[in-house]
C-alpha positions in Angstrom: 129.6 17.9 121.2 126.5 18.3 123.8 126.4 16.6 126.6 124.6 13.1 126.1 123.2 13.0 129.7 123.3 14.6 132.6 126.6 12.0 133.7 129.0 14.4 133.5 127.3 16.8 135.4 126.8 14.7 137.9 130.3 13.1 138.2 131.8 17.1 138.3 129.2 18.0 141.4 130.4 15.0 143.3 133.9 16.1 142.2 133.7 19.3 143.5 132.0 18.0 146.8 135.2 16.1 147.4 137.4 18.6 146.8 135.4 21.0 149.3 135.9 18.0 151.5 140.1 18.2 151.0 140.0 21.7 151.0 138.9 21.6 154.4 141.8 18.9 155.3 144.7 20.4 153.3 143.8 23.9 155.2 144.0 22.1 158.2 147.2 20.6 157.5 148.9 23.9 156.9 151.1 22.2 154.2 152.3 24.6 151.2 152.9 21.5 149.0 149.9 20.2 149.3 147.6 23.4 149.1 149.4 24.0 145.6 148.8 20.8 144.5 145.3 21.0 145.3 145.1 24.7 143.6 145.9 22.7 140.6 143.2 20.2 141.0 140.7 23.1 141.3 141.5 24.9 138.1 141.6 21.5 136.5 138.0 20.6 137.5 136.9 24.7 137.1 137.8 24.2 133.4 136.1 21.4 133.2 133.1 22.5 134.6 133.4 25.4 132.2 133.5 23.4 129.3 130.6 21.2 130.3 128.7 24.9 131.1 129.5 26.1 127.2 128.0 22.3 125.9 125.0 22.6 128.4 124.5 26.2 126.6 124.8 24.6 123.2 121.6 22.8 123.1 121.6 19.7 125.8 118.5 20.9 127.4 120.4 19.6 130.9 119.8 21.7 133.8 122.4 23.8 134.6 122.1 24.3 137.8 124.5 21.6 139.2 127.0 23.1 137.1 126.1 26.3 138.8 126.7 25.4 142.6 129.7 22.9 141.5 131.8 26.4 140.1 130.9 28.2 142.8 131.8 25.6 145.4 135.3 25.6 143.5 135.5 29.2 143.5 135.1 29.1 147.2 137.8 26.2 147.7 139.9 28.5 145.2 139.6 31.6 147.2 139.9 29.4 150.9 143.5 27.9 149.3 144.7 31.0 148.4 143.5 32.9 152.1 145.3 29.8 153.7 148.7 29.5 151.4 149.0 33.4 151.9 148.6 32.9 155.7 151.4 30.6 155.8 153.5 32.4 153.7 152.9 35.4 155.9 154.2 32.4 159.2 157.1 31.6 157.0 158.4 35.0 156.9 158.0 35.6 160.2 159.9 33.3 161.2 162.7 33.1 158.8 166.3 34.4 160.0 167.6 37.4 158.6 
């Protein structure tokens, strides 16, 4: 089903632009919980931005390009979660009794 207007594409932009935003604040928090919780968030809105990329393909004639930047910005949270959780994995183990 194609994309009716370019709604959706809009609401998964601003999506993504908030969870850059909490990517920034869960880093911060150093909180293993909450980093895998957000991972999950991330693949959730990756695959929807995938499936609103194959429909765009499929004939909308919507621009793509928001899709575009909104992947890659998840991509980058992606990669900036995983950097962090393996950070503080590394901490843990550190400082863990043997």
């Amino acid at each position: 089903m194609p994309i009716q207007n370019g709604h959706e594409i809009e609401q998964l932009a601003m999506r993504s632009h908030e969870l850059e935003h909490a990517t920034r604040e869960v880093r911060n928090s150093a909180d293993i919980e909450n980093i895998q919780a957000l991972q999950q968030q991330l693949r959730e809105v990756q695959e929807d931005i995938q499936d609103a990329r194959g429909k765009a393909i499929n004939g909308s004639g919507t621009s793509m390009e928001p899709l575009f930047k909104a992947h890659v910005r998840v991509e980058e949270c992606q990669h900036e979660l995983k950097r962090a959780l393996t950070n503080l994995e590394a901490q843990q183990d550190q400082v863990s009794p043997e």
